[in-house]
PyMOL Python script that loads the backbone (N, CA, C, O; Angstrom):
from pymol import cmd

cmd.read_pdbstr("""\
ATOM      1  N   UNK A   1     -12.949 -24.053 -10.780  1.00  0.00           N
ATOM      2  CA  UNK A   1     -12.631 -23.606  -9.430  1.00  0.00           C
ATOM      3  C   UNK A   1     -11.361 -24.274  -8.888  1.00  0.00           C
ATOM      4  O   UNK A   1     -10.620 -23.600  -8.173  1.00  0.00           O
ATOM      5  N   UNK A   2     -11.016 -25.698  -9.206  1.00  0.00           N
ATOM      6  CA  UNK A   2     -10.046 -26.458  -8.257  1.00  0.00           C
ATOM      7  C   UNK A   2      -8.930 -25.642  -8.850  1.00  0.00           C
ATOM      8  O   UNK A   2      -7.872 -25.376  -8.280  1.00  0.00           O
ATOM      9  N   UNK A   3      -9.361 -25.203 -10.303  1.00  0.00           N
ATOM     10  CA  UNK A   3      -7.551 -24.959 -10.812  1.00  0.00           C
ATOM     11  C   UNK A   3      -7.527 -23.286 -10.492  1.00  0.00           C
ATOM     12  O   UNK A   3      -6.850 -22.842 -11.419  1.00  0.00           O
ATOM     13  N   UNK A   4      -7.726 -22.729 -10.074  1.00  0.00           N
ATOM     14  CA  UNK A   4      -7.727 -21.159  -9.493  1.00  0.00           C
ATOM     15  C   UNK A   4      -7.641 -21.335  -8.687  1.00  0.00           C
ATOM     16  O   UNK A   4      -6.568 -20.808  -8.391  1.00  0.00           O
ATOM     17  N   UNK A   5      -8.364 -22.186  -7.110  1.00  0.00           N
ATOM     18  CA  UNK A   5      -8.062 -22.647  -5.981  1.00  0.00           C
ATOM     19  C   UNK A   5      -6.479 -22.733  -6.009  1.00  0.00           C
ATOM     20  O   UNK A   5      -5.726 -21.830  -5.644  1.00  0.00           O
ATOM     21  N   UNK A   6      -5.998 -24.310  -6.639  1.00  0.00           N
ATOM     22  CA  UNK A   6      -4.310 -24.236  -6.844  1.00  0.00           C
ATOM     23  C   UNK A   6      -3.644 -23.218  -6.867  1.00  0.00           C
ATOM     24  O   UNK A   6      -2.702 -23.012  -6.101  1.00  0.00           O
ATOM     25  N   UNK A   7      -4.041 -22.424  -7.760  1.00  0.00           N
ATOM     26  CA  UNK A   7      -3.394 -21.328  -8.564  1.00  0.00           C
ATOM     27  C   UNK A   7      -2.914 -20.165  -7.105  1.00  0.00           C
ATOM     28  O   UNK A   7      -1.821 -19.768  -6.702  1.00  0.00           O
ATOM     29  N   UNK A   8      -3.840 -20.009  -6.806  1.00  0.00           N
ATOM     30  CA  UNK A   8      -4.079 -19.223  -5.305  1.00  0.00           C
ATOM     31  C   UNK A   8      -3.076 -19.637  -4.667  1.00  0.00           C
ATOM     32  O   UNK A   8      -2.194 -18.801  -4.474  1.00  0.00           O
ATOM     33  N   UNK A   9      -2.871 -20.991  -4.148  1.00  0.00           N
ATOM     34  CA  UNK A   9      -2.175 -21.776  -3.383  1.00  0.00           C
ATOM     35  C   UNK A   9      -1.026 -21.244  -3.536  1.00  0.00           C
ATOM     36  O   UNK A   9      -0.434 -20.503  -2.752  1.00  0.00           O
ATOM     37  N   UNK A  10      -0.545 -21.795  -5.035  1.00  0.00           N
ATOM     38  CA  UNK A  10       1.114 -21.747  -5.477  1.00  0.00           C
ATOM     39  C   UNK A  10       1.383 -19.906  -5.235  1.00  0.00           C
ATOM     40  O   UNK A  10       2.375 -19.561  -4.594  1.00  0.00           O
ATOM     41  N   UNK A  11       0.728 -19.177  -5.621  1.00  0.00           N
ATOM     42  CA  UNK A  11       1.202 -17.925  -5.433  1.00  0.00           C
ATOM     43  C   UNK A  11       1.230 -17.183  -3.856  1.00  0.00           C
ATOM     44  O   UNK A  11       1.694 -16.100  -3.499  1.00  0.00           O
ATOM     45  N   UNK A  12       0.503 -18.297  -3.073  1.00  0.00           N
ATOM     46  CA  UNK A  12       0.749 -17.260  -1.921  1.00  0.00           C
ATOM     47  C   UNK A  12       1.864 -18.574  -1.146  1.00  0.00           C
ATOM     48  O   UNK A  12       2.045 -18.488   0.069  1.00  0.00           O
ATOM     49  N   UNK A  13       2.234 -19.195  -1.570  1.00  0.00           N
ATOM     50  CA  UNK A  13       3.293 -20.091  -0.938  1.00  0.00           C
ATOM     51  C   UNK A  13       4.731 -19.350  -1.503  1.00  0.00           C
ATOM     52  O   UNK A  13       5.600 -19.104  -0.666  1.00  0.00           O
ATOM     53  N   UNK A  14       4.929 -19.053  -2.718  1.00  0.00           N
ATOM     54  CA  UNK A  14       5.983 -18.354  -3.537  1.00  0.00           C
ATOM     55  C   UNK A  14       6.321 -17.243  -3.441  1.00  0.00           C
ATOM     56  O   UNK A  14       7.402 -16.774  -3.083  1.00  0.00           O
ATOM     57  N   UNK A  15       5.208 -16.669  -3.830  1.00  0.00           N
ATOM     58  CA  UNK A  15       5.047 -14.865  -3.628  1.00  0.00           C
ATOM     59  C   UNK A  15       4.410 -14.190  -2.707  1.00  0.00           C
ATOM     60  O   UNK A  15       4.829 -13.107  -2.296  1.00  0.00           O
ATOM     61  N   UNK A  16       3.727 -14.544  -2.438  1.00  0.00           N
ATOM     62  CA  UNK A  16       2.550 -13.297  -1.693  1.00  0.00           C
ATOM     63  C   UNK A  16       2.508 -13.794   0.091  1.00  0.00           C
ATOM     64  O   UNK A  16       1.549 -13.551   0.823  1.00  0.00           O
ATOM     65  N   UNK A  17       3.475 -14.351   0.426  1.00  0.00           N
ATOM     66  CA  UNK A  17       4.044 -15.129   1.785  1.00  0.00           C
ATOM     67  C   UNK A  17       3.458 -15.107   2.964  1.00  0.00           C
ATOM     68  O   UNK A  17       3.154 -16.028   3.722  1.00  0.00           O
ATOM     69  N   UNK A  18       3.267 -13.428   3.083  1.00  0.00           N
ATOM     70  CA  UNK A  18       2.608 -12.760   4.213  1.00  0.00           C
ATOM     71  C   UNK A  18       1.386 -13.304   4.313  1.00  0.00           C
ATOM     72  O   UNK A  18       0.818 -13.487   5.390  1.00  0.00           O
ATOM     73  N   UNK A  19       0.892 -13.608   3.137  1.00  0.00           N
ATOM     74  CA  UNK A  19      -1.102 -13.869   3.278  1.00  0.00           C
ATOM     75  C   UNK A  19      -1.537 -14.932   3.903  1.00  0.00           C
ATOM     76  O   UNK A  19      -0.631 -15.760   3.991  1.00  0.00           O
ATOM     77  N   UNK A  20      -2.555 -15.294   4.394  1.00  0.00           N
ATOM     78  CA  UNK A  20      -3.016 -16.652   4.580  1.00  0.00           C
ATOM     79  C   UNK A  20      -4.368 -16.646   4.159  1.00  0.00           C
ATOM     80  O   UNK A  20      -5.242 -15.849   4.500  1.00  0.00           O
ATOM     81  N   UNK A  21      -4.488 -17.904   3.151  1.00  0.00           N
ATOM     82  CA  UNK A  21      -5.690 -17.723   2.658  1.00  0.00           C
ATOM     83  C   UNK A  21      -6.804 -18.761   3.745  1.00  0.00           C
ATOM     84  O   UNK A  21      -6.760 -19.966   3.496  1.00  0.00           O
ATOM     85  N   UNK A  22      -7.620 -18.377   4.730  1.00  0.00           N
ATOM     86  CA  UNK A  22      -8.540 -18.936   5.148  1.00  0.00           C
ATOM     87  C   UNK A  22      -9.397 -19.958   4.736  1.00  0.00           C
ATOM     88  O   UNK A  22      -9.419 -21.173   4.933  1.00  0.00           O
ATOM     89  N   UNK A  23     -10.285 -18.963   3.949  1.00  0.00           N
ATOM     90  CA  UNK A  23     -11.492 -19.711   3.378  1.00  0.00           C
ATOM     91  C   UNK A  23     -12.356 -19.076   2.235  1.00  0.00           C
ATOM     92  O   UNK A  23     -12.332 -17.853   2.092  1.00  0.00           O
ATOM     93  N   UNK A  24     -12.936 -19.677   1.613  1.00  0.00           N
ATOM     94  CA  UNK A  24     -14.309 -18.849   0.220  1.00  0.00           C
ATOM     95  C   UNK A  24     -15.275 -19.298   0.596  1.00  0.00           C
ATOM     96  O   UNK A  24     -15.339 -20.446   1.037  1.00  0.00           O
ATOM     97  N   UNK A  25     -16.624 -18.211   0.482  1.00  0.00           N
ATOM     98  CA  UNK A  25     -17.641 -18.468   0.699  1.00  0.00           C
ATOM     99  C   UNK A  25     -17.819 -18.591  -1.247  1.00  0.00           C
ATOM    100  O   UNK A  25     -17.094 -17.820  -1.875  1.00  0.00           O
ATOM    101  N   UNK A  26     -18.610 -19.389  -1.943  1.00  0.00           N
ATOM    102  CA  UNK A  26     -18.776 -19.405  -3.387  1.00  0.00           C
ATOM    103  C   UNK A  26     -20.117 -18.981  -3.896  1.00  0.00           C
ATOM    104  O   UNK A  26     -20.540 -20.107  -4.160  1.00  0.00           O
ATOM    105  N   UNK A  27     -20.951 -18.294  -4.178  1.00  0.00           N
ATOM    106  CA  UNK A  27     -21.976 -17.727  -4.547  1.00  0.00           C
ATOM    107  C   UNK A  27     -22.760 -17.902  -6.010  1.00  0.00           C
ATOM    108  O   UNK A  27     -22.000 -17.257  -6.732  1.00  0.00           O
ATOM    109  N   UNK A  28     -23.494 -18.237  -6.609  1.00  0.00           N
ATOM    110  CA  UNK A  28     -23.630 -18.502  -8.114  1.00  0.00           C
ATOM    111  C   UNK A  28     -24.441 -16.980  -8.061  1.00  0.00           C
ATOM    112  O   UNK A  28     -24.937 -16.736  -6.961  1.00  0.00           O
ATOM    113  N   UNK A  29     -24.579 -16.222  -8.831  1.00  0.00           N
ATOM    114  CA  UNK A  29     -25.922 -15.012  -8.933  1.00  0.00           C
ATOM    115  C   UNK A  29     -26.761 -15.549  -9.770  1.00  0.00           C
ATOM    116  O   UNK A  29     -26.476 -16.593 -10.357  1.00  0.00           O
ATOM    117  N   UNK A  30     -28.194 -14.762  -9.989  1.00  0.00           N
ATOM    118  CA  UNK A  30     -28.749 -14.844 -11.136  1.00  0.00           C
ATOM    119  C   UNK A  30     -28.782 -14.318 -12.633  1.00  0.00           C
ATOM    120  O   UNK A  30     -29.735 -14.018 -13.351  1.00  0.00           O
ATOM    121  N   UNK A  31     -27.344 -14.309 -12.867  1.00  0.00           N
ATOM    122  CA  UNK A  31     -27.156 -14.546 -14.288  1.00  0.00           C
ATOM    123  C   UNK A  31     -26.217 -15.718 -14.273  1.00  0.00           C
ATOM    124  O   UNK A  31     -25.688 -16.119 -15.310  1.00  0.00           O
ATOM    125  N   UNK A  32     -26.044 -16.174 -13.301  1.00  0.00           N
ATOM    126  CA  UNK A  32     -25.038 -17.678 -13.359  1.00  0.00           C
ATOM    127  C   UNK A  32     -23.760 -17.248 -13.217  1.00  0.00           C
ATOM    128  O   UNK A  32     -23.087 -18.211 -12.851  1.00  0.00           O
ATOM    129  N   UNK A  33     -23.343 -16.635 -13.286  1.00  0.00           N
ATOM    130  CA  UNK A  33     -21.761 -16.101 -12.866  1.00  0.00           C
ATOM    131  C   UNK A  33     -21.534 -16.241 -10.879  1.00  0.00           C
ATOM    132  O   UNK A  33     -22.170 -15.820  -9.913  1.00  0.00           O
ATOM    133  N   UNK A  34     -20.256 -17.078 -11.073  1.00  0.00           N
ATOM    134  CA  UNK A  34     -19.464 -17.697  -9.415  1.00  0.00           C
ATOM    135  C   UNK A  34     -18.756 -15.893  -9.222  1.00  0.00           C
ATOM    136  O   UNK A  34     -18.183 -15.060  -9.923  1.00  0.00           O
ATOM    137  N   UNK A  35     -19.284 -16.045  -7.732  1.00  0.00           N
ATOM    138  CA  UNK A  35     -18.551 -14.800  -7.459  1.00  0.00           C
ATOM    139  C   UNK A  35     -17.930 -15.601  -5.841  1.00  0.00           C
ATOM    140  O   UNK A  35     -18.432 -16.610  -5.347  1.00  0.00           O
ATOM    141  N   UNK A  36     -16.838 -14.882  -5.308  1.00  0.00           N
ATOM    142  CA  UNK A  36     -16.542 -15.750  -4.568  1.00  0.00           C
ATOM    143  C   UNK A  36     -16.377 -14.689  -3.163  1.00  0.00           C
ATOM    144  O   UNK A  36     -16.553 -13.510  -3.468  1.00  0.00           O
ATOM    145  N   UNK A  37     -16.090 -14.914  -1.790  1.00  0.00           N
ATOM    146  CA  UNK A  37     -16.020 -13.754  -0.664  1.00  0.00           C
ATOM    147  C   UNK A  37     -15.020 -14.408  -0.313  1.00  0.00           C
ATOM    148  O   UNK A  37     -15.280 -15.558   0.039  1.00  0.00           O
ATOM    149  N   UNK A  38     -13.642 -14.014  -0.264  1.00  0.00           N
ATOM    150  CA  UNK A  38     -12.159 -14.630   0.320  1.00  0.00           C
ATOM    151  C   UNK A  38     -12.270 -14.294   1.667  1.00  0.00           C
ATOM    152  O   UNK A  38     -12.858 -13.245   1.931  1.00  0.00           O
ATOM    153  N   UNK A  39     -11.806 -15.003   2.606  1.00  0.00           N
ATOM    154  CA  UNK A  39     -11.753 -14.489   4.097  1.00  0.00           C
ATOM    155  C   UNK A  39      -9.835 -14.878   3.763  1.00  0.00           C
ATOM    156  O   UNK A  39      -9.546 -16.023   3.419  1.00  0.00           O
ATOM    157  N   UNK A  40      -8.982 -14.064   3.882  1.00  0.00           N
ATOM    158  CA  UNK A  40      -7.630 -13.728   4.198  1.00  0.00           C
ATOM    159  C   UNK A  40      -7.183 -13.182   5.367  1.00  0.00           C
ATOM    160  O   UNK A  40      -7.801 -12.216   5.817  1.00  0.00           O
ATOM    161  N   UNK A  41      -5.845 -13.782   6.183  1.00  0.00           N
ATOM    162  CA  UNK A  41      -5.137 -13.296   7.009  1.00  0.00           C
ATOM    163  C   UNK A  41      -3.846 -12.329   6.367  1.00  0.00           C
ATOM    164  O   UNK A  41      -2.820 -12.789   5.865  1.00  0.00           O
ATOM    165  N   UNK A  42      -4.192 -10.841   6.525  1.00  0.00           N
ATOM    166  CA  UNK A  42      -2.704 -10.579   5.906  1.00  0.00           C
ATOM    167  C   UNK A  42      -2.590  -9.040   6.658  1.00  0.00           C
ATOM    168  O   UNK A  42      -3.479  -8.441   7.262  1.00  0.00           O
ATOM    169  N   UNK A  43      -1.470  -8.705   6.456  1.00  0.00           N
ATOM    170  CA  UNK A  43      -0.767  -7.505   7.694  1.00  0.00           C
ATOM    171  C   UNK A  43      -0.915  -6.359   6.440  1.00  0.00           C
ATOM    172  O   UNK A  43       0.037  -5.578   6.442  1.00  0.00           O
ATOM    173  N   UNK A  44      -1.770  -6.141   5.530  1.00  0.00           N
ATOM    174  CA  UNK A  44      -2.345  -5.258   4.930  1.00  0.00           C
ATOM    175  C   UNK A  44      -3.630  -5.511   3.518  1.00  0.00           C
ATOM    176  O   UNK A  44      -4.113  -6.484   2.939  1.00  0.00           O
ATOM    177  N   UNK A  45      -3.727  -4.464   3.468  1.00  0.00           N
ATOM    178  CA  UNK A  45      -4.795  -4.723   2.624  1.00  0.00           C
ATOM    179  C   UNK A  45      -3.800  -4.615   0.803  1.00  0.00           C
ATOM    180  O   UNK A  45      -3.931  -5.421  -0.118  1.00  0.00           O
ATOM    181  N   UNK A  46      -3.157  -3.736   0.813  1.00  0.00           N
ATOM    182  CA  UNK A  46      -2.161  -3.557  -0.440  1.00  0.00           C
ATOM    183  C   UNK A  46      -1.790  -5.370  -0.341  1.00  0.00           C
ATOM    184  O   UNK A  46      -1.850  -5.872  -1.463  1.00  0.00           O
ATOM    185  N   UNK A  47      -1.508  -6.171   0.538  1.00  0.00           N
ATOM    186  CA  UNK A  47      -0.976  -7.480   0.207  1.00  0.00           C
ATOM    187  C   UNK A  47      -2.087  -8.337  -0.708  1.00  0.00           C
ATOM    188  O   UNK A  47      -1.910  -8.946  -1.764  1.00  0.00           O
ATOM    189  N   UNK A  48      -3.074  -8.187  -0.054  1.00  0.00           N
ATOM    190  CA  UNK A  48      -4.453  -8.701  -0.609  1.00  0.00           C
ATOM    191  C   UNK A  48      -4.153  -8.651  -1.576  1.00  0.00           C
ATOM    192  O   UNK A  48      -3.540  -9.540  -2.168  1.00  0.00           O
ATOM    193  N   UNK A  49      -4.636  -7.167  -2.207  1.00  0.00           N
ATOM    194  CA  UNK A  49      -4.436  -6.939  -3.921  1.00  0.00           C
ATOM    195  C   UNK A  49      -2.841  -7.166  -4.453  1.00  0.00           C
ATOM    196  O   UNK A  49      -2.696  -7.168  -5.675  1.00  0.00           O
ATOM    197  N   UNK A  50      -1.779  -7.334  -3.713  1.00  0.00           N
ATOM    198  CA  UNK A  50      -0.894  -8.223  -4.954  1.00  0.00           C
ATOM    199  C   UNK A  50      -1.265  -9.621  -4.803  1.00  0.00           C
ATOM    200  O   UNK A  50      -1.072 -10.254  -5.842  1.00  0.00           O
ATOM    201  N   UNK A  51      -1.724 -10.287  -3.866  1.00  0.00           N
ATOM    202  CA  UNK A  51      -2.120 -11.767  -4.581  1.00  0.00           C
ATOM    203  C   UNK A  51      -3.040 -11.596  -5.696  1.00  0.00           C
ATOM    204  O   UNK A  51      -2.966 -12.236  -6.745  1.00  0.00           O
ATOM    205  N   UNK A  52      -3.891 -10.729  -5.435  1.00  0.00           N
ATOM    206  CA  UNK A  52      -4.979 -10.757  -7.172  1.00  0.00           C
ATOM    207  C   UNK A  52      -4.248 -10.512  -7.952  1.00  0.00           C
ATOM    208  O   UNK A  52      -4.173 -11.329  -8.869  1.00  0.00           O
ATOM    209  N   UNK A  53      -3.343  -9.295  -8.011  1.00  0.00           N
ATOM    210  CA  UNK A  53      -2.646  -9.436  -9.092  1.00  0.00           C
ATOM    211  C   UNK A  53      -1.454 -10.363  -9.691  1.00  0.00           C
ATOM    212  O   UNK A  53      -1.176 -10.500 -10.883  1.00  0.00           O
ATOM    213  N   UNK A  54      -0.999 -10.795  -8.889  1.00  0.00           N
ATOM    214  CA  UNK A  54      -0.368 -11.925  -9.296  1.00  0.00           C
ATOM    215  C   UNK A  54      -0.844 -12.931  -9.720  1.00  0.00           C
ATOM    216  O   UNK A  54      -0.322 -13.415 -10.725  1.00  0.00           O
ATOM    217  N   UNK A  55      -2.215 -13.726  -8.994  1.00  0.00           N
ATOM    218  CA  UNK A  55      -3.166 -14.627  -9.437  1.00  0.00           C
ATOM    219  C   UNK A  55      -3.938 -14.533 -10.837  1.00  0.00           C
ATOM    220  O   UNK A  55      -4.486 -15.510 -11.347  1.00  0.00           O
ATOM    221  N   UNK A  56      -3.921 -13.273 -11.394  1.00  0.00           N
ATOM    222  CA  UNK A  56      -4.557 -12.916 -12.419  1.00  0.00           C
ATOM    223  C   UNK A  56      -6.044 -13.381 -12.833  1.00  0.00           C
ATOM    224  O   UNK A  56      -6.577 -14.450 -12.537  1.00  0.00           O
ATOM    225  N   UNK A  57      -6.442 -12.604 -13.387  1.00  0.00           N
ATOM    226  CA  UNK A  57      -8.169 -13.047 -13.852  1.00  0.00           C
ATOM    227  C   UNK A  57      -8.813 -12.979 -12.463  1.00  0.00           C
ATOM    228  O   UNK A  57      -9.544 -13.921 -12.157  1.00  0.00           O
ATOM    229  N   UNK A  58      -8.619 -11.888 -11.498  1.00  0.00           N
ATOM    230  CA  UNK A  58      -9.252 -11.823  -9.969  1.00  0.00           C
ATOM    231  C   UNK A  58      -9.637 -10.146  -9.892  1.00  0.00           C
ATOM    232  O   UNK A  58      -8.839  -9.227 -10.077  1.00  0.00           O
ATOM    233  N   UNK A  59     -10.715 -10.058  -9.650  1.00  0.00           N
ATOM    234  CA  UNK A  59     -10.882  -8.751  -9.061  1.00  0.00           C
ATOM    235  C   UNK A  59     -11.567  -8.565  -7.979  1.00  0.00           C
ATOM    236  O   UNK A  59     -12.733  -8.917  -7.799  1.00  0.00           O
ATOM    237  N   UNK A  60     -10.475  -7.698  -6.809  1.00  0.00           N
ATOM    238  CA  UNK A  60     -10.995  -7.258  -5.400  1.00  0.00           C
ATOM    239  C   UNK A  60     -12.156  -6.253  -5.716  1.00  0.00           C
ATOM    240  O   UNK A  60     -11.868  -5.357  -6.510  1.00  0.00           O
ATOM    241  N   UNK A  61     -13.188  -6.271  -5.303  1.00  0.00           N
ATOM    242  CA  UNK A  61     -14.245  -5.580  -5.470  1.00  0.00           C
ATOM    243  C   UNK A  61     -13.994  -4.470  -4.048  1.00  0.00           C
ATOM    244  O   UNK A  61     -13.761  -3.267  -4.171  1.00  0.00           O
ATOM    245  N   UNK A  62     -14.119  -5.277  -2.598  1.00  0.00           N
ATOM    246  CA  UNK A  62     -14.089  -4.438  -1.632  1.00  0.00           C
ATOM    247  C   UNK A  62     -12.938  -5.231  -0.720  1.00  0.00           C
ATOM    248  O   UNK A  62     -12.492  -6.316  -1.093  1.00  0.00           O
ATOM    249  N   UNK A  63     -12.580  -4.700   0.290  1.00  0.00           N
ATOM    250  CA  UNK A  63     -11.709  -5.166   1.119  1.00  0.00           C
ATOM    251  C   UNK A  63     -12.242  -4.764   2.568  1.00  0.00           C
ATOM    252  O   UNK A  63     -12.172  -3.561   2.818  1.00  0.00           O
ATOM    253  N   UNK A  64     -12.679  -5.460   3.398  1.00  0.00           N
ATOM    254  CA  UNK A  64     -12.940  -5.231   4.755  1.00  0.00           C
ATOM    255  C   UNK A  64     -12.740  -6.082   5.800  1.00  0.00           C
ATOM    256  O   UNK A  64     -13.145  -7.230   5.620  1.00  0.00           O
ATOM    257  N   UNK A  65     -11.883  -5.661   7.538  1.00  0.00           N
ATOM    258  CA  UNK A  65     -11.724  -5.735   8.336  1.00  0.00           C
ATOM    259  C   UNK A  65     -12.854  -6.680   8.816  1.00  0.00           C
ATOM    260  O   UNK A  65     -14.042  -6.430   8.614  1.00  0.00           O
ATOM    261  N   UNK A  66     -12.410  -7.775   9.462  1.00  0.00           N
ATOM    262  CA  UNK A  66     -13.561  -8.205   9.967  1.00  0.00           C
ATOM    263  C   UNK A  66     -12.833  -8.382  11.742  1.00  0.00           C
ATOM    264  O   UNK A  66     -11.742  -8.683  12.227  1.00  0.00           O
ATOM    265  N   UNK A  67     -14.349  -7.945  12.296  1.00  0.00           N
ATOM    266  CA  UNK A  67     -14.393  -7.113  13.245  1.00  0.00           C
ATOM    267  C   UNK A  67     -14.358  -8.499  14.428  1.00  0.00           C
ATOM    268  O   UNK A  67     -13.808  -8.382  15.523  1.00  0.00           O
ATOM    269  N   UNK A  68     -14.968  -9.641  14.019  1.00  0.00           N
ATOM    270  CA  UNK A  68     -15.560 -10.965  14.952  1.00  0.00           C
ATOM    271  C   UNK A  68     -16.581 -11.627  14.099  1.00  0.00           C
ATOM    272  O   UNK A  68     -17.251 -11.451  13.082  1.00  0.00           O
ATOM    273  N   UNK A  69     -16.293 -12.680  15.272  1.00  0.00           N
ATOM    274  CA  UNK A  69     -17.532 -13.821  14.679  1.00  0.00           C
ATOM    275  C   UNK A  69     -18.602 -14.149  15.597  1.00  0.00           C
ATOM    276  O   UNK A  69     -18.426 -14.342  16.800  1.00  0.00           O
ATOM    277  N   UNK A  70     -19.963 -14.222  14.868  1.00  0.00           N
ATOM    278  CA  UNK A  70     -21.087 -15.011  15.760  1.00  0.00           C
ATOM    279  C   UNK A  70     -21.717 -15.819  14.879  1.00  0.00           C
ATOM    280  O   UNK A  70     -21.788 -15.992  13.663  1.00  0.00           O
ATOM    281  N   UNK A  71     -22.281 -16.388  16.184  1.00  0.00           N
ATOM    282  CA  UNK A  71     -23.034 -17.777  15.306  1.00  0.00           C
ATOM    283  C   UNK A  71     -24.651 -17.942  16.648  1.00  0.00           C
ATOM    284  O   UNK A  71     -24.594 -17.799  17.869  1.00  0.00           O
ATOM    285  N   UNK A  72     -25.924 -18.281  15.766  1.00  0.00           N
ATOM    286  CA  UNK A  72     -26.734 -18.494  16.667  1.00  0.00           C
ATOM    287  C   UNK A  72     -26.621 -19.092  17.943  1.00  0.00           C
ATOM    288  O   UNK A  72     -27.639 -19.000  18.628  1.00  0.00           O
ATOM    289  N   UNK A  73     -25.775 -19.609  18.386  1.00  0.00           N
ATOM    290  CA  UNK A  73     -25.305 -19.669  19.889  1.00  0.00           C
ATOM    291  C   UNK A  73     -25.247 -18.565  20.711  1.00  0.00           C
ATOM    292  O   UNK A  73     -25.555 -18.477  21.899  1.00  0.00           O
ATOM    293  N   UNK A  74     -24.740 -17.581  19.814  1.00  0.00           N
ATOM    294  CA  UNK A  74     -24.198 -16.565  20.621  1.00  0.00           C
ATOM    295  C   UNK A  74     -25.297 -15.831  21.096  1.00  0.00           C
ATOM    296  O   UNK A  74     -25.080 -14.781  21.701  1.00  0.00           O
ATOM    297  N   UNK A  75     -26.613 -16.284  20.887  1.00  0.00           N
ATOM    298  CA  UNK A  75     -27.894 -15.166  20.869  1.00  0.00           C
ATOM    299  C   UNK A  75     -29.189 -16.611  21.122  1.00  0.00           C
ATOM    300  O   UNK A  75     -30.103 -17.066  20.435  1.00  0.00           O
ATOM    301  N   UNK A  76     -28.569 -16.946  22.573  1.00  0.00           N
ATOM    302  CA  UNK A  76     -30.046 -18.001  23.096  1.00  0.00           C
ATOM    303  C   UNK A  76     -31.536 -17.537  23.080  1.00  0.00           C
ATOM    304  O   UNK A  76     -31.727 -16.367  23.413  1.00  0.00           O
ATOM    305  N   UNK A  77     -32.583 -18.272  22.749  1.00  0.00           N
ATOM    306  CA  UNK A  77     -33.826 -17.595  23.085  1.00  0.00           C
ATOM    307  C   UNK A  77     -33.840 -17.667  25.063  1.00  0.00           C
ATOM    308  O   UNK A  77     -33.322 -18.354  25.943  1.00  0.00           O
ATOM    309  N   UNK A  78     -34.660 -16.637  24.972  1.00  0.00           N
ATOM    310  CA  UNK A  78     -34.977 -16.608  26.540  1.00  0.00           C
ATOM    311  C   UNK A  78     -35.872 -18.083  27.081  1.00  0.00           C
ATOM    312  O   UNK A  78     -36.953 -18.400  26.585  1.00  0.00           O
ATOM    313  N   UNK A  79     -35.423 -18.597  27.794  1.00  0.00           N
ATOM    314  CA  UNK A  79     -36.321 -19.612  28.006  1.00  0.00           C
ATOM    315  C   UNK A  79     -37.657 -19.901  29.253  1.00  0.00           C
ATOM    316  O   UNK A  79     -38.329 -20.857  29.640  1.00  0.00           O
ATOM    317  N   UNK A  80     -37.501 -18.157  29.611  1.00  0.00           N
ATOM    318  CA  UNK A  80     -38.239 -18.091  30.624  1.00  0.00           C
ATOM    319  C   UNK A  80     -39.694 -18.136  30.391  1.00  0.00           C
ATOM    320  O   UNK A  80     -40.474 -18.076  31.341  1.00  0.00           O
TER     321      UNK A  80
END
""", "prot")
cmd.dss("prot")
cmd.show_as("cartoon", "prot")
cmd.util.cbc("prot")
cmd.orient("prot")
């Protein structure tokens, strides 16, 4: 992971400029294979997929807009 992490790094500092890579959520499944959920800042979705392709050994499965964030705060129990 650290050296694909890097890898990520150097290509969107060099090449892929527009992007900002946020954050990974990292997932193991049950056959043991790391699958990972990228949260990216970028002014298209075509940018996305040239960092994979430039990064190589990456495949975008889906690409989606995220709309907002909540967190159990946002949804108090009633305390009446």
């Amino acid at each position: 992971m650290p050296q694909v992490g890097r890898r990520s790094n150097q290509v969107l500092r060099d090449d892929v400029t527009t992007v900002t890579w946020e954050l990974s959520h990292v997932v193991v499944g049950d056959d043991g294979l790391v699958t990972t959920f990228c949260i990216y800042d970028a002014p298209s979705e075509s940018e996305i997929h040239e960092h994979a392709k430039r990064l190589g050994s990456h495949n975008v499965a889906a690409v989606h807009e995220i709309a907002g964030d909540v967190t159990p705060d946002d949804f108090p129990l009633d305390e009446s």
